[in-house]
C-alpha positions as CSV (number, residue, x, y, z in Angstrom):
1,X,107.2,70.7,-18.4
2,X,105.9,74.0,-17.1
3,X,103.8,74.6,-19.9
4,X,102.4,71.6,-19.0
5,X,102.2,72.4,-15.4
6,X,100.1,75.7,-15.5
7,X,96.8,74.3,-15.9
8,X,96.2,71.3,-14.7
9,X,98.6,71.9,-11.3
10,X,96.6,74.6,-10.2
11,X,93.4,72.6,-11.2
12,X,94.6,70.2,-9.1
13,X,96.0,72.5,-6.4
14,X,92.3,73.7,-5.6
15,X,91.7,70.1,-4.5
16,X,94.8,69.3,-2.6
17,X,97.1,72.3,-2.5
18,X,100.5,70.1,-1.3
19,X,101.2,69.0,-4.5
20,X,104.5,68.5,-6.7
21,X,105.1,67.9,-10.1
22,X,107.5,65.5,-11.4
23,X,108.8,63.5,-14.2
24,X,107.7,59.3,-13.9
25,X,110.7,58.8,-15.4
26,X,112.2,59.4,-11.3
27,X,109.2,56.8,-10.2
28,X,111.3,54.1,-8.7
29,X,110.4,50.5,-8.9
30,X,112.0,47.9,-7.3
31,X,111.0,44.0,-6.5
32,X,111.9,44.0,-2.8
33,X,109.4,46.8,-2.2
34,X,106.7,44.1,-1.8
35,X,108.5,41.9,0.9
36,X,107.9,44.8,3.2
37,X,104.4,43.9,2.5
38,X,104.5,40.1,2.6
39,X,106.9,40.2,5.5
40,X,106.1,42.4,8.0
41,X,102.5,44.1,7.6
42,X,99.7,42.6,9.1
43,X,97.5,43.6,6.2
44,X,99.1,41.3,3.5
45,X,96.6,39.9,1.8
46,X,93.3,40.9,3.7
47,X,92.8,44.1,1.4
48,X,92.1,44.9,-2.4
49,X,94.6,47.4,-2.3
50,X,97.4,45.0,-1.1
51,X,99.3,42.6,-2.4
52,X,98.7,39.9,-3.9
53,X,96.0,41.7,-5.6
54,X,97.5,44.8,-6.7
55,X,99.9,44.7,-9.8
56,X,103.2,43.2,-9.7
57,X,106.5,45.3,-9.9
58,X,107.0,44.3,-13.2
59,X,103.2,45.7,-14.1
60,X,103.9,48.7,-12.6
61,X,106.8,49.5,-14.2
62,X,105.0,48.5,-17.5
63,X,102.1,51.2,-16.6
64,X,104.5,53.9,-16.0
65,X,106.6,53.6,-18.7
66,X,103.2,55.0,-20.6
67,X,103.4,58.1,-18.5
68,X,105.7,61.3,-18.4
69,X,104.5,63.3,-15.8
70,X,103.2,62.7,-12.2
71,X,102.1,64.6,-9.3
72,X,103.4,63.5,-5.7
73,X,100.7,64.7,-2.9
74,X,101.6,65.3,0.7
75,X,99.4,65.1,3.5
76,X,100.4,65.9,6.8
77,X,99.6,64.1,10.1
78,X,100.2,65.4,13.6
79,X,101.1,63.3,16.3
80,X,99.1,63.3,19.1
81,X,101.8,62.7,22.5
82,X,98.8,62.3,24.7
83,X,97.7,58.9,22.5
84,X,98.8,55.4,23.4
85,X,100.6,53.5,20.3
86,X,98.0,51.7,19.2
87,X,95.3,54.5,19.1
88,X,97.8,56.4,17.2
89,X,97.5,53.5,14.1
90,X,94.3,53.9,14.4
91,X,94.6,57.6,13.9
92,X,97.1,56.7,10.9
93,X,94.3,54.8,9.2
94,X,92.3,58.0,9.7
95,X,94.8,59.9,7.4
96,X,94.5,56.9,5.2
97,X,90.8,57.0,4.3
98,X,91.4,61.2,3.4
99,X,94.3,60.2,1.4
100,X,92.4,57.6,-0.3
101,X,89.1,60.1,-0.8
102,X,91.6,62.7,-1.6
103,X,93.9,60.8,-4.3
104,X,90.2,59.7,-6.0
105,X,89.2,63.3,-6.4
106,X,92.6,64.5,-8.1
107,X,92.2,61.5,-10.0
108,X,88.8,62.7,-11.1
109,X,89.7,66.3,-11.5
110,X,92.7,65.6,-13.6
111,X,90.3,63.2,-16.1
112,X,87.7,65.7,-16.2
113,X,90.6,68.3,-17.3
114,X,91.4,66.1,-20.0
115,X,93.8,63.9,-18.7
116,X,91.6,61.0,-19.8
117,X,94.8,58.6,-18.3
118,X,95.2,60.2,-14.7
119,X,95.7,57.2,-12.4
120,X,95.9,57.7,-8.7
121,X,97.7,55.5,-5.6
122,X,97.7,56.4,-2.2
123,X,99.8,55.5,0.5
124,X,99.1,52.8,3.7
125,X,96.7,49.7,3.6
126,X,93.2,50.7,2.4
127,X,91.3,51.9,5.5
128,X,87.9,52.8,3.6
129,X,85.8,50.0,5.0
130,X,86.0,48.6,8.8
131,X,86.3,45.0,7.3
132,X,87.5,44.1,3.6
133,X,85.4,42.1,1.6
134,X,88.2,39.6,1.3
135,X,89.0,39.6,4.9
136,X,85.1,38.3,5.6
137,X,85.7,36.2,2.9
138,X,89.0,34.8,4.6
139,X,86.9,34.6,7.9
140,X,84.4,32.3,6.4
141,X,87.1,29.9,4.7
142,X,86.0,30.9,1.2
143,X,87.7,30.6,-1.7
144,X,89.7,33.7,-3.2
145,X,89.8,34.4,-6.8
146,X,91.4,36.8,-8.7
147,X,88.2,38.3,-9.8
148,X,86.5,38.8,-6.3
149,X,88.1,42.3,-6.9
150,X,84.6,43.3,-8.2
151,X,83.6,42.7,-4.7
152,X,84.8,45.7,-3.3
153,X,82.5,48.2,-1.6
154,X,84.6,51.4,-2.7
155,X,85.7,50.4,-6.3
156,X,85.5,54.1,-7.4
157,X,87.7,55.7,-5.0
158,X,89.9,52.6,-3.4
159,X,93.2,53.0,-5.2
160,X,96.4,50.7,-4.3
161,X,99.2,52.4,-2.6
162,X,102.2,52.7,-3.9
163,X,104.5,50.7,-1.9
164,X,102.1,47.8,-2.6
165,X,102.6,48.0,-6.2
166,X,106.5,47.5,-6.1
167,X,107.1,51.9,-5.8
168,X,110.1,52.2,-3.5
169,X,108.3,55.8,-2.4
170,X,111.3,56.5,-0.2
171,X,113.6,57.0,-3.4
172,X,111.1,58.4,-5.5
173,X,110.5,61.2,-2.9
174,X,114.1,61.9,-2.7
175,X,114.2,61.9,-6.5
176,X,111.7,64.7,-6.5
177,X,113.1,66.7,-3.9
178,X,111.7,65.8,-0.4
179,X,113.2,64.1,2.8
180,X,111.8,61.4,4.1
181,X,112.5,60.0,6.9
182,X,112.0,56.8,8.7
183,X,109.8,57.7,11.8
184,X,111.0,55.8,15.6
185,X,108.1,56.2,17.3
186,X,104.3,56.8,16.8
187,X,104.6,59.9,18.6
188,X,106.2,61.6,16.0
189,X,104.5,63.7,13.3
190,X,104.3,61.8,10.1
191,X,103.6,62.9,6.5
192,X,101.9,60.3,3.7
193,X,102.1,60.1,0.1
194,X,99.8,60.1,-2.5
195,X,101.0,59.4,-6.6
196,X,99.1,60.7,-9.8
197,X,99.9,59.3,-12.7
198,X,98.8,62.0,-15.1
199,X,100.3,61.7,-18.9
């Protein structure tokens, strides 16, 4: 593995320099993840890179399984204490539009390095457009189908995030070596999660 980490990590280092290698074999997937979504997130649904348009647990654990190696990215967000909950989601989905922009150009820097099957997913509900096209969509009563995908504004860089595609992120991170922890408050500082699936 570290022959196959000299190049391409430091490649990918000059484009995000919190960056881990791993094994996907320590990717976790698990069919519960995606209840958190359904249940609980206000964004189920009304983006591309949620469910029920991203792949199943069962898809992703297929597309791993053609991978050995991964790169986990860590982005770190400070709190703000003077900023009132709600601002601070907004502030959250900030972070989420550079993990998004950032995961596309490791993406791209890995392909271009010769990693012609780097794949990237971010973390959080896409944030890259005010509206989503399938939330207009929704708005107007239209029908949904599974190919309105090709609707979407961002198609190059939006990526699905991992916890929408079944990844139970908080196992996979302690699998690699971090500590996540779940935060109590949006006052605290938070850190986010990007995934490159590399070869």
């Amino acid at each position: 593995m570290i022959k196959f980490s000299e190049g391409i990590i430091s490649e990918l280092k000059a484009v995000h320099e919190d960056l881990r290698l791993i094994p996907a074999e320590i990717i976790v997937v698990s069919d519960w993840v995606r209840l958190k979504c359904r249940y609980g997130c206000d964004n189920y649904g009304k983006h591309l890179g949620c469910p029920p348009f991203t792949p199943t647990p069962d898809e992703t654990r297929a597309v791993i399984s053609e991978y050995r190696y991964a790169a986990l990215a860590r982005f770190r967000v400070a709190a703000d204490p003077k900023m009132a909950a709600k601002q601070s989601r907004r502030a959250l989905s900030s972070s989420a539009v550079k993990v998004q922009k950032t995961m596309a150009d490791l993406e791209r820097t890995a392909f271009l390095a010769g990693f012609y099957k780097a794949f990237s997913l971010s973390a959080m509900p896409c944030a890259l457009c005010e509206t989503c096209v399938i939330e207009e969509m929704q708005k107007k009563d239209q029908a949904i189908f599974p190919l309105d995908g090709i609707k979407c504004r961002n198609k190059d860089i939006m990526r699905p995030s991992m916890e929408a595609c079944g990844i139970d992120v908080f196992k996979t991170l302690t699998n690699a070596g971090f500590k996540p922890e779940v935060l109590k408050s949006t006052r605290e500082n938070a850190e986010l999660y990007g995934l490159i699936l590399l070869d």
